[in-house]
Structures are given as C-alpha cells and as structure tokens.
N, C-alpha and C positions, 0 to 999 in steps of 0.2 A: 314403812317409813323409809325415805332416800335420804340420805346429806347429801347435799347438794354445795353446800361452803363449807370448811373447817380453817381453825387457825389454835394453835396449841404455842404456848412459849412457858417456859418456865426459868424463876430464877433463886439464888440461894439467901435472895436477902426478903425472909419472912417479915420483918419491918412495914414491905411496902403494901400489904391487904389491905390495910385502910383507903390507902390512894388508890387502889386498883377500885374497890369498893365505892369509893367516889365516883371517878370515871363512867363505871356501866350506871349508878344512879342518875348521872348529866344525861348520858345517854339515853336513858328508858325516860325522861324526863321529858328531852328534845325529840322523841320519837313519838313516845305516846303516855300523854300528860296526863295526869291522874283525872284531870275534868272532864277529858274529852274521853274516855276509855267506854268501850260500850259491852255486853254481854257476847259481843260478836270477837273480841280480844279480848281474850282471859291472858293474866298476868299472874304467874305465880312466884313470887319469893321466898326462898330459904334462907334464913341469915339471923343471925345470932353470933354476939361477940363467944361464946364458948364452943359455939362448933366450928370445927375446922373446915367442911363446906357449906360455903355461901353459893348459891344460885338464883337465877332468875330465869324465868320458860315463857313465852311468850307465844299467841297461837293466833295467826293473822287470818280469820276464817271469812271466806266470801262464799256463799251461798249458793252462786253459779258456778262457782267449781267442783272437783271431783273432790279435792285436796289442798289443805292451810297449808299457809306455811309457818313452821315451828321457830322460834329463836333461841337457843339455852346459851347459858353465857354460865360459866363455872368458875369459880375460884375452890383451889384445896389445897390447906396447910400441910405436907408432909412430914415426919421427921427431917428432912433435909432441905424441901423445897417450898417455893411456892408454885402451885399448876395453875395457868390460865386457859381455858380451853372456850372456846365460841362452834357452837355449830348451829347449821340453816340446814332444814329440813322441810322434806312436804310430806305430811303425813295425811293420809285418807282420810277423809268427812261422808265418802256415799261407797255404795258398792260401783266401783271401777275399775279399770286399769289405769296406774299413771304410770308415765313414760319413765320406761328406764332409766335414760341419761337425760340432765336435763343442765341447761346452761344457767347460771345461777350467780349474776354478779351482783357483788351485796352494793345495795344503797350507800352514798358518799359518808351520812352519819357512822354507818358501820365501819366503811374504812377508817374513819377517823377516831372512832375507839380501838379499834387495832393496832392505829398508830400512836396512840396516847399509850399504850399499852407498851407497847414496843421498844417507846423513849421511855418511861418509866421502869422496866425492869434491867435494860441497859444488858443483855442476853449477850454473852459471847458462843459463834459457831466457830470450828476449826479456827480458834482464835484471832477470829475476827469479831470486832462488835457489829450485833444485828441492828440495820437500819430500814427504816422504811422509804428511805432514797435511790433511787433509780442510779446506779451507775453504765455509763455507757464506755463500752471497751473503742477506743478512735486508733490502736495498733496491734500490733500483734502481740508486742510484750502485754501489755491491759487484757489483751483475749488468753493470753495464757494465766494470766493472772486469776481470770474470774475462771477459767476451767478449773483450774488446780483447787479452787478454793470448794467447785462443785464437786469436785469427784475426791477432796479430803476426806482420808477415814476417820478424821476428830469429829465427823459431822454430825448432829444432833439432830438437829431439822431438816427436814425432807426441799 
C-alpha cells in the first residue's frame, strides 16, 4: 500500500464530530451514492455514537489495473482532541509492481471536504488560523511574513 494524499487537522472543540460527521456523509453521498455503488467499490463504515472512532474506507477497484485506490477518512475522540485524518492510497489487487511515487491529486469533491473541514474546526498553527485560502506574498514584508510563519517552531502542521 502507498499514500499517495494525506491531510490531518485536529481541534480541541470535541463538540464538532457531528458536523465533521455530516460533511464526509455529503461527501460519500456526492461521490458515490448508495444506488449507484457496485461490488467493484466496497464502502466500509465504522460509526457509532459510543465509539470514539468513526471511519469510512472506500476501495475504487478497476479491473485493468495492478492497484485500487483506497479512501479512509477518520475521525477520533481523544481525551483532549478531535483528529481528523483523510488518506488516498493505492493498494494492490494483482501481483505487480506499482510505482513508487506517484502523483496523486485528489478530485475537487475531496478538496472541498477538506476545506469544509478546515472552516469548521477553525485550527490555529504558530498562531495563526488555518485557512484554506491561498495567500500570495506581493513584497518583501508579506514574503517575510509567510517565511516566519513557515519555519515557526509553534508549528503543528507540516
């Protein structure tokens, strides 16, 4: 198995696993709808209001290829947190080789539950809040600005 996408954010307000819980249901809903789903995408969910991880794995298998590709999408209650974690993987269906590295950018739907995500846990890194808005640096103050913030040792996120 390769991950080929990750995306991890975490926040301190356990409150919002319902709504995060919502979001990937819109998601898996808008991607692959309970009617159209075939033996060729297995969909598995874990979820129960008493357990503290909810999951959902998804296995997009074509036939002509070597290798599916995997979707897990995680929520987990911590004592102190909530984790949100998404990964995209190709995992083998024949005997093959697949390629080491592979370029791997997620479909618009996925970005858009990462950014549903993102606005909803309201994350701060090196105390700034995590956006999924593109800033562009137009001098040199702003280029210093976003260095400093990259190379903050308050940093959380990669």
């Amino acid at each position: 198995m390769i991950t080929t996408y990750g995306f991890s954010i975490a926040t301190s307000n356990k409150e919002l696993r319902q709504a995060a819980i919502d979001a990937v249901f819109r998601w898996l809903n808008d991607v692959h709808p309970h009617e159209k789903r075939t033996n060729s995408t297995p969909v598995n969910i874990r979820h129960s209001p008493n357990d503290p991880i909810f999951r959902v794995d998804v296995l997009e298998q074509d036939p002509r290829q070597a290798a599916a590709r995997g979707t897990t999408i995680t929520l987990i209650v911590s004592k102190n947190e909530l984790y949100f974690d998404l990964r995209r993987t190709l995992r083998p269906t024949k005997e093959a080789l697949l390629p080491r590295r592979t370029i791997d950018r997620p479909e618009s739907r996925l970005s858009q539950l990462v950014i549903e995500v993102v606005e909803l846990f309201k994350t701060r890194d090196a105390g700034q809040i995590v956006s999924p808005k593109i800033s562009i640096a137009n001098d040199q103050l702003a280029g210093q600005s976003l260095a400093a913030f990259a190379e903050a040792p308050g940093r959380r996120l990669p």
